[in-house]
C-alpha positions, 0 to 999 in steps of 0.5 A, a space after each residue: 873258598 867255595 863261597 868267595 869264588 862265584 860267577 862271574 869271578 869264577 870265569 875268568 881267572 885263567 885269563 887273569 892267570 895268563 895276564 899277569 904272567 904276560 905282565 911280568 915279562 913286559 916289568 921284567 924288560 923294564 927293570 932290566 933297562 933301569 938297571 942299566 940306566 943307573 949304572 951307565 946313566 945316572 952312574 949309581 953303583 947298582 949291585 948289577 950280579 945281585 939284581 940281575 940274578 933276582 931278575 932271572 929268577 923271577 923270569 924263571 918262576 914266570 916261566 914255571 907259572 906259565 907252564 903251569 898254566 898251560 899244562 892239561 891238569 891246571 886247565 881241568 883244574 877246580 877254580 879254587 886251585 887256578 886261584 891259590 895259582 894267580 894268590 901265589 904270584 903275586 905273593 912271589 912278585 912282592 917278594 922279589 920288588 922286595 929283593 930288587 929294592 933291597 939290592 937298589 937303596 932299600 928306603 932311598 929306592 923311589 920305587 916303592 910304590 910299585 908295591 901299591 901297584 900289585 896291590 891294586 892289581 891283587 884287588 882287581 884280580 882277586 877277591 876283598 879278602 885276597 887284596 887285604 892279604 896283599 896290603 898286609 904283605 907288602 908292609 910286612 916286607 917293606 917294614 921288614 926290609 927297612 928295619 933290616 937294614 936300619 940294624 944292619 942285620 941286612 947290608 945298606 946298598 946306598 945309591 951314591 950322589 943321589 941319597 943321603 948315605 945316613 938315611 936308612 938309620 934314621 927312624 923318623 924316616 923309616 917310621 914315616 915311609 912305613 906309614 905312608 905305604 901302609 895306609 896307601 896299600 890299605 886305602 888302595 886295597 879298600 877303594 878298589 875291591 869296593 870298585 871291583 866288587 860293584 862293578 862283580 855284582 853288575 855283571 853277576 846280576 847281568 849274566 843271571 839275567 842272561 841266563 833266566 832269558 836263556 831259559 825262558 827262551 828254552 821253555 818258549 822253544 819247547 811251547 811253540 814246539 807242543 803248540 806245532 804238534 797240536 796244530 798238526 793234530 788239530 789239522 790231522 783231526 780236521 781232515 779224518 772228520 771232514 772225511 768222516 762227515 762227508 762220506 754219509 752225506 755223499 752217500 745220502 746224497 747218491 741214494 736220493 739221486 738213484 731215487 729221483 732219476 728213477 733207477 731204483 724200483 718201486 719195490 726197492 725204493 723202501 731199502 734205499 731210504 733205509 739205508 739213507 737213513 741209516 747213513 743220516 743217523 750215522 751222521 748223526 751220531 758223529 755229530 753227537 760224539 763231537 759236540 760232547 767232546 767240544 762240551 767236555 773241552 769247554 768244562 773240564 771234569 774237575 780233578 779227583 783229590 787223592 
């Protein structure tokens, strides 16, 4: 399962999760007011305790899905387990279309389609291999359903003045309702996870290009940050030097004016332009030091091979 689940699927499967069980509350006020126009309305004799109670116990699983969903361990949870969570409703949702069509005319129900719907949704939501897994059910169900009750090992309820009541024993028919919804739900399940899985590899390839960005910015962030801590090197270096090389001419300098305005002696005019010249070969000296390490800067020694 590990190599179908990638990003960006990965992301945001509790969403899905969480959609799908606030979908099912909005299906469910539907189905209640349908069952109540047919019966009030339309004046169909709807086995109302039958549907009613297939109603509250999809409200009830709907109910433990989402505290499932919200409960400490399923948000900690691996992606592959918040996957069988959102596969497994929407298997229990074609179970229970399948009650509610059996209790509501079976092949005279118009509803049938609404298996279609959740496979299109089971392949939005899930992965190719899951939206046929979902095509597959939903004809074994309703071909299930519709053989049933053509054999009678399930009771017909017929929707009286609005079907033939003869229909469900009719194998042309049910052979051809069968047909029909099996192709749709594989022409669906196609079609839409070809869809789902261009628009996945999209957005994977965008959200990778996001994250090389993220990285490069990273790696550009930790250059500017070397290249600021050598410019306050370089600065640093600048002001010891500056330093270093004024001190001996302001020396020189100092000796030679002591020289010229006649405040050394005759006899110790010899020590002062010593020790002038000291400080001039000191200099020197510096200079020297730093046009070789300009030198070894410009021609680095070549690297020693191991």
């Amino acid at each position: 399962m590990g190599t179908l689940l990638r990003l960006p699927f990965d992301r945001h499967i509790k969403e899905r999760a969480d959609w799908l069980i606030g979908l099912r509350w909005l299906v469910l006020t539907s189905a209640g007011v349908a069952v109540l126009l047919g019966n009030s309305l339309l004046r169909l004799a709807l086995p109302s305790p039958a549907l009613w109670a297939t109603m509250a116990v999809v409200a009830a699983y709907n109910m433990l899905f989402y505290a499932i969903s919200k409960s400490s361990p399923m948000r900690n949870a691996r992606i592959w387990v918040q996957a069988q969570l959102l596969r497994t409703q929407i298997m229990f949702d074609m179970i229970a279309l399948t009650a509610l069509l059996h209790f509501s005319g079976g092949v005279e129900n118009p509803f049938a389609p609404f298996y279609l719907l959740l496979v299109l949704i089971g392949s939005i939501l899930m992965t190719r291999k899951d939206s046929y897994i979902f095509a597959t059910l939903c004809t074994v169900l309703w071909a299930g359903l519709l053989i049933m009750e053509a054999i009678c090992v399930l009771p017909h309820y017929n929707l009286q003045g609005f079907r033939l009541p003869t229909r469900y024993q009719e194998w042309s028919h049910i052979g051809a309702e069968i047909a029909v919804l099996t192709s749709a739900a594989y022409i669906i399940s196609y079609l839409s996870s070809s869809v789902v899985m261009r628009l996945r590899d999209s957005e994977r390839r965008l959200y990778e290009s996001n994250r090389a960005c993220q990285l490069r910015a990273e790696e550009l962030d930790s250059v500017n940050m070397r290249l600021q801590e050598m410019d306050r090197t370089r600065t640093q270096f600048l002001r010891l030097v500056t330093h270093e090389l004024r001190a001996p001419v302001a020396a020189i300098q100092s000796y030679l004016r002591l020289i010229i305005e006649g405040y050394v002696p005759p006899e110790n005019t010899m020590e002062i332009v010593t020790k002038a010249e000291q400080r001039a070969n000191d200099q020197l000296d510096l200079i020297s030091d730093l046009l070789d390490l300009a030198h070894l800067q410009d021609h680095p020694a070549p690297a020693v091979k191991q």
